[in-house]
C-alpha positions in Angstrom: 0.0 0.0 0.0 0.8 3.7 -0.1 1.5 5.3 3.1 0.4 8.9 3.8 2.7 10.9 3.4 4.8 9.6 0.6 7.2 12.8 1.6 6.9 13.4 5.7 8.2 16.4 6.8 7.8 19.9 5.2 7.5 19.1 1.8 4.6 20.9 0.1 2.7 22.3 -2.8 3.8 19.2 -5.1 4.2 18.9 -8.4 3.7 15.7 -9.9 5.5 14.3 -13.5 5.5 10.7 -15.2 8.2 10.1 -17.7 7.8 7.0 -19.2 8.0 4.5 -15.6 9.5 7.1 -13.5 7.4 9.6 -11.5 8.6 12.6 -10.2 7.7 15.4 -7.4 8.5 18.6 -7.3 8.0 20.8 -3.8 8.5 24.2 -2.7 11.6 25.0 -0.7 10.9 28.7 0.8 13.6 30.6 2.3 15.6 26.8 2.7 18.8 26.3 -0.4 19.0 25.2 -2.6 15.5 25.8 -4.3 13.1 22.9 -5.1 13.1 19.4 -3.9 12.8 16.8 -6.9 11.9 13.1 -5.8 11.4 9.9 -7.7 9.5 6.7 -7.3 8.5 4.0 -9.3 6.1 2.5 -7.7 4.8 5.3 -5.7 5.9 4.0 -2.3 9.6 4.4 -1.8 10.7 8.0 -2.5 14.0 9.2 -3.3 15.7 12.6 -3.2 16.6 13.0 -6.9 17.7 16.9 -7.2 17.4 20.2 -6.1 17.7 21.9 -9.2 17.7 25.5 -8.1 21.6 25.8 -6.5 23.8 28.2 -7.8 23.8 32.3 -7.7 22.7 32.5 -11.5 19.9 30.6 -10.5 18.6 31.6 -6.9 19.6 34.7 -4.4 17.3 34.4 -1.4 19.6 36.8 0.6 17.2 39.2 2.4 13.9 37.2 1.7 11.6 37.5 4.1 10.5 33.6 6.7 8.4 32.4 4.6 8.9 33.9 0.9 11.3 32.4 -1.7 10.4 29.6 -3.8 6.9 28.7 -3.9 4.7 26.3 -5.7 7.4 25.2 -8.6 5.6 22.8 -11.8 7.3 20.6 -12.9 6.9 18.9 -16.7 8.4 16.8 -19.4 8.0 18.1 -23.3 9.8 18.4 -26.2 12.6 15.9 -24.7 13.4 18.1 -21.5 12.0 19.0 -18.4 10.7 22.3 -17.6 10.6 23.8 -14.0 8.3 26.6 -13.2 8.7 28.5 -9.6 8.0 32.0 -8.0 10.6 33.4 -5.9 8.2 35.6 -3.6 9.8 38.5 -2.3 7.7 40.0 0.3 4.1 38.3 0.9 2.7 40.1 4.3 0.4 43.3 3.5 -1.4 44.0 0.4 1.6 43.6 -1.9 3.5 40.6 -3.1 6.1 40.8 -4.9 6.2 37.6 -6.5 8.7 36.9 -9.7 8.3 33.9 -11.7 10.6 32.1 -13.8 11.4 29.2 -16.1 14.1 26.3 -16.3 14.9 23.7 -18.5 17.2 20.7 -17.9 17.3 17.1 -20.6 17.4 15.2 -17.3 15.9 15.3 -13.6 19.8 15.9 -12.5 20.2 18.5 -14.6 22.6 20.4 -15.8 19.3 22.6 -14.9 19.4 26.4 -17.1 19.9 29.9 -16.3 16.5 31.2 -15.6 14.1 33.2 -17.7 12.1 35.7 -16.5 8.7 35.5 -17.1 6.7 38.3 -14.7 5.5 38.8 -11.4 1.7 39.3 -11.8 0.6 36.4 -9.0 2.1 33.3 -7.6 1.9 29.6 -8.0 2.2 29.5 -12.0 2.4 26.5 -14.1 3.1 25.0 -17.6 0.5 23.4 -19.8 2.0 22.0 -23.2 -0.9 21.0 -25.5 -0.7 18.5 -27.8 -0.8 20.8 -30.7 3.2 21.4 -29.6 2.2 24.9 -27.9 2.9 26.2 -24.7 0.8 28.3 -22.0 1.8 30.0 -18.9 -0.7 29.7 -16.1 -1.4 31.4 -13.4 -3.4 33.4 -10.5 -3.5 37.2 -10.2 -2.8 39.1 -7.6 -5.0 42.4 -7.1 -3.8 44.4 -4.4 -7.1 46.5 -3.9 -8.6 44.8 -1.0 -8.5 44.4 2.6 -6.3 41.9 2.8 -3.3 42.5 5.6 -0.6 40.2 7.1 -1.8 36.6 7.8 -5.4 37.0 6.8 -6.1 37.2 3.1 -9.2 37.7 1.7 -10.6 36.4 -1.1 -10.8 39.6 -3.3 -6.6 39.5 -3.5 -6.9 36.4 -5.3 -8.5 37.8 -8.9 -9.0 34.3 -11.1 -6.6 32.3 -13.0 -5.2 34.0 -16.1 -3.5 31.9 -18.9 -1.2 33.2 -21.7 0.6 31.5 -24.6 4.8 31.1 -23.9 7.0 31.5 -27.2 9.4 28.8 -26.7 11.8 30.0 -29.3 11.6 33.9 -28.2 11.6 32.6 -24.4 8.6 35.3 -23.4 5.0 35.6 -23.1 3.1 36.7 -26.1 -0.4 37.0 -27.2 -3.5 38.4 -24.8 -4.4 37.2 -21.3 -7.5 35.2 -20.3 -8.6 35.2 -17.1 -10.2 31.3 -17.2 -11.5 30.7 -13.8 -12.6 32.8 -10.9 -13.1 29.9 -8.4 -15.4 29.0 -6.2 -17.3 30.7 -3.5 -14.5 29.1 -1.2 -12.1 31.6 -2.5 -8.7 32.0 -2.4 -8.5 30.4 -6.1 -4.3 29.4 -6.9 -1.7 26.7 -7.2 -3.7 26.3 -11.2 -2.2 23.2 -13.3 -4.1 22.2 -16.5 -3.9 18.6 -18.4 -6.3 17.4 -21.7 -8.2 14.3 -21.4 -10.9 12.8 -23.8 -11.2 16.5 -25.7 -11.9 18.1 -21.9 -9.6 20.4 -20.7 -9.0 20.0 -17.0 -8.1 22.6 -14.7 -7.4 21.8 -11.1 -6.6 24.4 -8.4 -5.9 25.0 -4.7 -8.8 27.4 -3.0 -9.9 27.9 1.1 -5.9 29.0 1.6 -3.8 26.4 3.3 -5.1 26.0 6.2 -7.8 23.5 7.7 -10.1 25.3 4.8 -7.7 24.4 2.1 -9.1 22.1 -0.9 -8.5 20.8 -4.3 -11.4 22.2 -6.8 -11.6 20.9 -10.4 -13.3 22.5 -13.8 -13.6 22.0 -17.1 -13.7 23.2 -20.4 -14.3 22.1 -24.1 -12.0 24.9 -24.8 -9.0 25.9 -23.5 -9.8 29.6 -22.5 -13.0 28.3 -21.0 -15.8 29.1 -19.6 -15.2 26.5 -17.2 -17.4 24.7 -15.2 -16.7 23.8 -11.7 -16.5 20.2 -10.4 -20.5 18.7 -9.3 -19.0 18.1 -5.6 -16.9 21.2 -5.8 -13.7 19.9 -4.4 -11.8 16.6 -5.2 -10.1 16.2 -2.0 -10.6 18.2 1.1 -10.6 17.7 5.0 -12.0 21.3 5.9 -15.3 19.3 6.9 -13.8 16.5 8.7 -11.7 17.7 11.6 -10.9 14.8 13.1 -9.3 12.9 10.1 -5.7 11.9 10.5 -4.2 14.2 7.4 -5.3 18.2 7.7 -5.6 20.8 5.5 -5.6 18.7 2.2 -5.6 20.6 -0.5 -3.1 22.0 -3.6 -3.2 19.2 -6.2 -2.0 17.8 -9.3 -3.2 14.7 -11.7 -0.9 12.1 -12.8 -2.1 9.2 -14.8 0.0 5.7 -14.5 1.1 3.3 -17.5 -1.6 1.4 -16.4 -4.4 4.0 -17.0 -4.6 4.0 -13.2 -4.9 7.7 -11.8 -3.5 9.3 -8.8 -3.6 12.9 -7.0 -0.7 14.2 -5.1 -1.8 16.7 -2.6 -0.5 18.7 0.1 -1.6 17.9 4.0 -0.6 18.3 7.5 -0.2 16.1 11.0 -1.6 17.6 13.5 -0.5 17.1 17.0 -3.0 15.1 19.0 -5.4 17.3 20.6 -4.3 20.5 19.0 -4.4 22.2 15.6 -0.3 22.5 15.6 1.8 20.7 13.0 5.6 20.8 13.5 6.1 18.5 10.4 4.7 21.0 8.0 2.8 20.9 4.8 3.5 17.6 3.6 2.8 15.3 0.2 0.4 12.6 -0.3 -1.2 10.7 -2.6 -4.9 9.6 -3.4 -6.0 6.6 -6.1 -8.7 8.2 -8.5 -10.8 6.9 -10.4 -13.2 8.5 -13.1 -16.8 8.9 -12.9 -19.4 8.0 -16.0 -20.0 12.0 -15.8 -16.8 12.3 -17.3 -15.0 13.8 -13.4 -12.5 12.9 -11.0 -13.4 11.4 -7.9 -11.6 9.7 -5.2 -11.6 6.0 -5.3 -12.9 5.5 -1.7 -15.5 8.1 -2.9 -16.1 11.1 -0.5 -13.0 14.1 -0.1 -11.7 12.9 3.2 -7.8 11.9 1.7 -7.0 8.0 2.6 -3.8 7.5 4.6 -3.3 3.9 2.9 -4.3 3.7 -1.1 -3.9 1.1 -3.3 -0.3 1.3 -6.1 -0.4 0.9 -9.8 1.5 -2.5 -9.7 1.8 -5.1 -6.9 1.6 -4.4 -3.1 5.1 -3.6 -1.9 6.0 -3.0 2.0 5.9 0.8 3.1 9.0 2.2 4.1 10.2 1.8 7.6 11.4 4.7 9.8 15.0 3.8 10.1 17.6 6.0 12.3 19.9 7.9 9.7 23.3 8.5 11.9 25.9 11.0 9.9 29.3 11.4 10.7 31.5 13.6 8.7 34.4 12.2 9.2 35.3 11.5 5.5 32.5 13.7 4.7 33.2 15.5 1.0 29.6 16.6 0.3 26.8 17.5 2.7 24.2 14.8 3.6 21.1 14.6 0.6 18.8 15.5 3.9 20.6 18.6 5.1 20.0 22.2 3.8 20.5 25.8 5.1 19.1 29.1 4.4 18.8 31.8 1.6 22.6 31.8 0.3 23.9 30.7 -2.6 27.4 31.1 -0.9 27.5 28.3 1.4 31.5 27.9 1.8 30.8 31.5 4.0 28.5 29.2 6.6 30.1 26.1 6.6 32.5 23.3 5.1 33.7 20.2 5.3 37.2 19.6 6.8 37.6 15.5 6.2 36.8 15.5 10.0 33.9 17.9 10.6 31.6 19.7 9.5 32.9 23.4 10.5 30.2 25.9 11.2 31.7 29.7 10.8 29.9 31.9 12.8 28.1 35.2 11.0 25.0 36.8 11.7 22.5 36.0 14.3 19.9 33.3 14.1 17.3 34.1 12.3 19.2 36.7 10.2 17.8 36.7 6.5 21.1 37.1 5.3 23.9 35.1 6.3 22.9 32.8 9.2 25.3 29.3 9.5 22.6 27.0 10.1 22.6 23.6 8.7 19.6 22.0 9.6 17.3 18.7 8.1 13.3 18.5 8.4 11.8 16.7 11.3 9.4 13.9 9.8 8.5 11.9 12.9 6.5 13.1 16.2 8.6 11.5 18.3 12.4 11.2 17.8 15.7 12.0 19.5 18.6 14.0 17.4 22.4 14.2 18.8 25.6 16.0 17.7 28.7 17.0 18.9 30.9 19.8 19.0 34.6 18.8 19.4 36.2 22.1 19.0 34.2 25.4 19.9 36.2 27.7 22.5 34.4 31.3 22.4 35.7 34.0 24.1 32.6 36.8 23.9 28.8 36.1 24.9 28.6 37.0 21.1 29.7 33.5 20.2 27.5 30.6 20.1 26.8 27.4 18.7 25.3 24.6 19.3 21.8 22.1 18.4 18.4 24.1 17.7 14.7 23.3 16.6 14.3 25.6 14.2 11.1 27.0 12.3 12.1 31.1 11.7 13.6 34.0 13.5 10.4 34.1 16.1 9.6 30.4 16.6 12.7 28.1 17.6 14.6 26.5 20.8 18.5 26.3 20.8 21.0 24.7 23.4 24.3 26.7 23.0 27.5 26.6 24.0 28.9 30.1 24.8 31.2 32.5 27.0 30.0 34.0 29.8 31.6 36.6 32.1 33.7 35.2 35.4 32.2 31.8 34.0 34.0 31.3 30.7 32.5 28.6 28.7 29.0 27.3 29.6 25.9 26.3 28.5 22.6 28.5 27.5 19.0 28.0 26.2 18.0 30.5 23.5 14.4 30.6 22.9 11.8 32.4 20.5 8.4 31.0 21.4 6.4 32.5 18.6 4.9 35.4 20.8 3.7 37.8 18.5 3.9 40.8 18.0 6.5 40.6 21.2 9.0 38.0 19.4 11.3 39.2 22.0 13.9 36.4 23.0 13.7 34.4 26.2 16.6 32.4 28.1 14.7 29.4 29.9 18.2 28.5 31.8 17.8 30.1 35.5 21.9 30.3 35.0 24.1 29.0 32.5 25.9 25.6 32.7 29.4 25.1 32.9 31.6 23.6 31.1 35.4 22.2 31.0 37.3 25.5 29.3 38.2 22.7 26.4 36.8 19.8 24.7 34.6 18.1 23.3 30.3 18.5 24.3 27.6 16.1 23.0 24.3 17.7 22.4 20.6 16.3 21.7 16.9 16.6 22.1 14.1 14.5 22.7 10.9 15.5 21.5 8.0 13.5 21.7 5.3 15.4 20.8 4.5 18.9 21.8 7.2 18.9 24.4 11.0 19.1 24.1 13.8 17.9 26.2 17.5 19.2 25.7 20.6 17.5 27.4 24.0 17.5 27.1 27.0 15.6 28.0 30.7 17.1 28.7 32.2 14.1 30.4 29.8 12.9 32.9 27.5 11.2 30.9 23.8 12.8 29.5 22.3 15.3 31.3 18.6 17.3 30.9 19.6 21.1 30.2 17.0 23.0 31.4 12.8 23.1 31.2 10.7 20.8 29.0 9.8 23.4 26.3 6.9 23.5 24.0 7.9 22.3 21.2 4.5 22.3 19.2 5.1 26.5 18.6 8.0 24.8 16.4 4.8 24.9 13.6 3.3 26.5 11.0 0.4 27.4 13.1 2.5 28.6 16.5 3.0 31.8 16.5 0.7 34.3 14.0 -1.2 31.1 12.7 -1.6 28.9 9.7 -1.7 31.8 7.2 1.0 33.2 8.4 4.6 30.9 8.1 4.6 27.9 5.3 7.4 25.7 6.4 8.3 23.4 8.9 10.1 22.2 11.7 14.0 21.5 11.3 16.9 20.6 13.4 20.1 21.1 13.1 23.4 22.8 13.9 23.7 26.3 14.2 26.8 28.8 15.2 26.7 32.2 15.1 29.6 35.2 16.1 27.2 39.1 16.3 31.1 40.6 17.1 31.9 40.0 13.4 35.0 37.9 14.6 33.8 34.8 12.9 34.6 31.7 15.3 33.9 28.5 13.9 33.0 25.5 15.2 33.7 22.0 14.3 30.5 19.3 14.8 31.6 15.6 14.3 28.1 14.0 13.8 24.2 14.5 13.2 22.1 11.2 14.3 18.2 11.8 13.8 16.3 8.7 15.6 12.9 8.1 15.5 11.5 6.8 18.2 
C-alpha cells in the first residue's frame, strides 16, 4: 500500500510528473537552499531525493527574503525531450503587496545540468506550464490584485483575482499574445496553485482554494475549450478535510493529476499532521497521494469516494511493504559533500557558513539566528512526532557572549529552541538555552536556563533533544554522561500554526546545527556528527 505521506516532513505544494516509468515530485523550498526538492518513485511508495535543481547564484539569491517567501509552488513537466521547471521566488508576501517573480528552467534530465533562468513576470504566484498536444505552450497562473482588505496573515478572497492563462513563445523565451482570465473559483475563494492537463477532448483545470489551512481544498473544472468558460466540479472539491476535523491528514488541499502506465490515476496533494489534541503541525505541509478513479459523468473522484484523503491507497502495480522509519546517523568524518537531507538558508554562498574539513563539518559563525542574510545554520526536516537527534561539537572555545553554537529546533527568527555553547563573564564557557516561542507581535527572546551551565574550558560536548510530541527535552554531556539542560519546552510552537497562525509561516520544523559570532570575529566550530532517531 501507499502510506500517507509519501514525503513526511515539510515538503509541500507538489508537483507531480511521469516520464515513461518514473514519477517525479517537485516541492517548494521557501527561504531553505537550494531551491526545489525533486523526488522519484517507481512504484509510488519508496521516495528518493533525486535533485534540487535551483543551487547556484545564477539561478537563486534568497539573501534578504523574508521567513516564509522564496520559492513557492514550482511545476514541474516533461516536453519536447526536457524537463521544464516553473517557480516563484516571492519576495515579500505580508500586507497587500507581493512581490512575486516567476521564472522558467529547462534541464534534458531530472539531474540536470538545470538552465539559467528566464524571466517571465510577477503578476501572481503559483504558476504552471500546460503543453498542449498541438506542440504549444501556455503559462498559467493566478493574479494578484492588491485593492482589498487583505493584511498580514489574513487574506481575503478579493486578492486572489482568477486564474489568467497566456501562450509562452518557446523560441523567443517570453509571453506573447492576450491574457485570459479562465476561472474565478469557487465561493470558497482564495483560487491558486492552477495546473491544467487534456483528457478525452476536456480540458482539466485543477486548483488549490480555502488557503492552506484547515479550509484548504482541491477544486476541479472544465472546459471544451481551452480559454473556458469552465465549469466547476459537481461536488466542488476533489479532496478536502476542511469538513472532517478529526481525520488523520489536515488541510488537504493544492493538487495535481498524474495518470499511470496502467491507465490508473493518482492525486498528489498537500496535507498536515496535527498534534494530538491541538491544531499544531511541526512537520509541516507535507505530500500525499490519493488513487482516482473516473466517474461516468466524465470527473474525477476519489476512489474510496467522498473528499476525506485516505492514509493507505492502493499502487499501480503489486503491493510492496511501506518504508520503515530507520535511524539515519551521519558522521563527517570522511564527509566531501553535505548529507542529501541537510539544507541551510537563503545563500547561494555556502562555503561562507560552513564546510567540510575531512573531520567535521565546521560551522563559521556570521550573523544572528534568524538573520535573513547570512545565518550558518545547517539543519534537516523533522518527519516523525517522536524522535531523539544528537551532535557533537569537538572544538568550539568562544571567548565573547557574542559567540554561540550549538543544536536548535528551528522553524524562523520568532519560533525556535537552541541549546548553546557560549562565553560568559567570570564563568567562561557554559551552556545556555535561546528561545523564540512564537509570541507575537513581542518576538522578543527568552533564556529558559535560570543560570548557564558550565563547562570544562576545552573539549569536546555532545548535544541532543528528545521530542515527543508537543514537548522538548534538551541534554547534554561534557564528560559525565547525558544530562537534561534545562525546562521541557513547548515544542509544538516549532509549527506552521505557532506563533501568528496557519496563514502566516509555510514551512516546517528542522533541526540542526547552528553557530553564530554578532562581534563579526567569525569563530567557527567543528561538529563531528548528526544522528536523527525516530522513536
Amino acid at each position: 500500500m501507499i502510506r500517507n505521506p509519501v514525503l513526511p516532513g515539510f515538503n509541500p505544494d507538489p508537483s507531480i510528473c511521469r516520464v515513461g516509468d518514473d514519477v517525479y515530485i517537485a516541492t517548494s523550498t521557501f527561504e531553505w537552499y537550494p531551491g526545489v526538492q525533486i523526488h522519484h518513485s517507481r512504484d509510488l511508495v519508496h521516495w528518493t531525493l533525486a535533485a534540487r535543481p535551483l543551487q547556484r547564484a545564477s539561478q537563486l539569491d534568497l539573501r534578504g527574503n523574508p521567513d516564509s517567501c522564496g520559492v513557492w509552488a514550482p511545476c514541474l513537466s516533461y516536453a519536447q525531450e526536457r524537463f521544464w521547471l516553473v517557480y516563484t521566488d516571492v519576495k515579500r508576501f505580508e500586507g497587500n503587496f507581493k512581490d512575486a517573480h516567476n521564472y522558467i528552467v529547462t534541464a534534458p534530465g531530472i539531474e540536470g545540468p538545470w538552465s539559467d533562468p528566464v524571466y517571465v513576470n510577477s503578476s501572481g504566484f503559483d504558476p504552471s506550464l500546460f503543453h498542449d498536444d498541438d506542440g504549444s505552450t501556455w503559462f498559467i497562473n493566478m493574479l494578484w490584485n492588491h485593492r482589498t482588505a487583505s493584511i498580514g496573515g489574513s487574506p481575503k478572497a478579493p486578492a486572489f483575482d482568477g486564474i489568467v492563462l497566456q501562450a509562452w513563445d518557446a523560441v523567443a523565451q517570453r509571453l506573447v499574445g492576450p491574457v485570459t482570465n479562465i476561472y474565478r473559483g469557487t465561493a470558497v475563494g482564495l483560487v491558486e496553485g492552477p495546473h491544467l492537463f487534456k483528457r478525452d477532448g476536456w480540458y482539466y483545470l485543477v486548483t488549490a482554494e480555502g488557503g492552506t489551512g484547515y479550509g484548504h481544498a482541491v477544486t476541479m473544472a472544465r472546459s471544451r475549450s481551452l480559454h473556458g468558460p469552465y465549469e466547476t466540479h459537481p461536488q466542488l472539491h476533489v479532496v478536502s478535510s476542511r469538513a472532517a476535523p478529526d481525520a488523520p491528514l489536515q488541510r488537504a488541499g493544492h493538487g495535481q493529476v498524474v495518470e499511470m502506465p496502467d491507465g490508473s490515476t493518482y492525486l498528489a496533494h498537500l496535507c498536515s499532521r496535527p498534534l494530538p489534541g491541538t491544531r499544531r503541525s511541526p512537520r509541516g505541509r507535507e505530500t500525499a497521494l490519493q488513487r482516482c478513479r473516473w466517474g461516468d459523468d466524465g470527473w474525477l473522484y476519489l476512489e474510496h469516494a467522498g473528499m476525506v484523503p485516505a492514509v493507505d491507497v492502493r499502487t499501480p502495480g503489486p503491493d510492496v511493504a511501506p518504508p520503515h522509519r530507520e535511524a539515519v546517523r551521519r558522521s563527517f568524518a570522511g564527509c566531501t559533500a553535505l548529507p542529501s537531507e541537510f539544507q541551510w538558508l537563503r545563500t547561494p554562498e555556502p562555503g561562507r557558513l560552513f564546510t567540510l574539513t575531512g573531520e567535521s563539518l565546521r560551522l563559521t559563525g556570521r550573523e544572528s539566528v534568524g538573520s535573513w542574510f547570512e545565518q550558518s545554520l545547517v539543519a534537516r526536516r523533522q518527519e516523525d512526532e517522536r524522535l531523539r537527534v544528537e551532535t557533537g561539537l569537538s572544538r568550539f572555545a568562544p571567548v565573547s557572549y557574542q559567540q554561540a553554537a550549538g543544536l536548535t529546533h528551528y522553524y524562523n527568527r520568532h519560533k525556535f529552541h537552541a541549546l548553546m555553547v557560549t562565553w560568559e563573564e567570570g564563568l567562561g564557557r557554559v551552556l545556555t538555552l535561546l528561545s523564540c516561542p512564537g509570541d507575537w507581535p513581542d518576538q522578543r527572546l527568552q533564556f529558559p536556563l535560570a543560570e548557564p551551565v558550565p563547562l570544562p574550558a576545552e573539549g569536546p560536548v555532545r548535544l541532543a533533544a528528545d521530542i515527543d510530541g508537543a514537548t522538548l527535552q534538551f541534554q547534554a554531556d561534557w564528560g559525565a554522561g547525558w544530562q537534561p539542560v534545562g525546562p521541557v519546552l513547548d515544542a509544538s510552537v516549532i509549527s506552521d500554526e505557532g506563533g501568528r497562525g496557519e496563514h502566516a509561516s509555510f514551512t516546517g520544523a528542522f533541526l540542526g546545527m547552528l553557530a553564530f559570532d554578532t562581534s563579526g570575529r567569525a569563530c567557527t566550530a567543528d561538529f563531528t556528527h548528526f544522528d536523527y532517531l525516530p522513536r
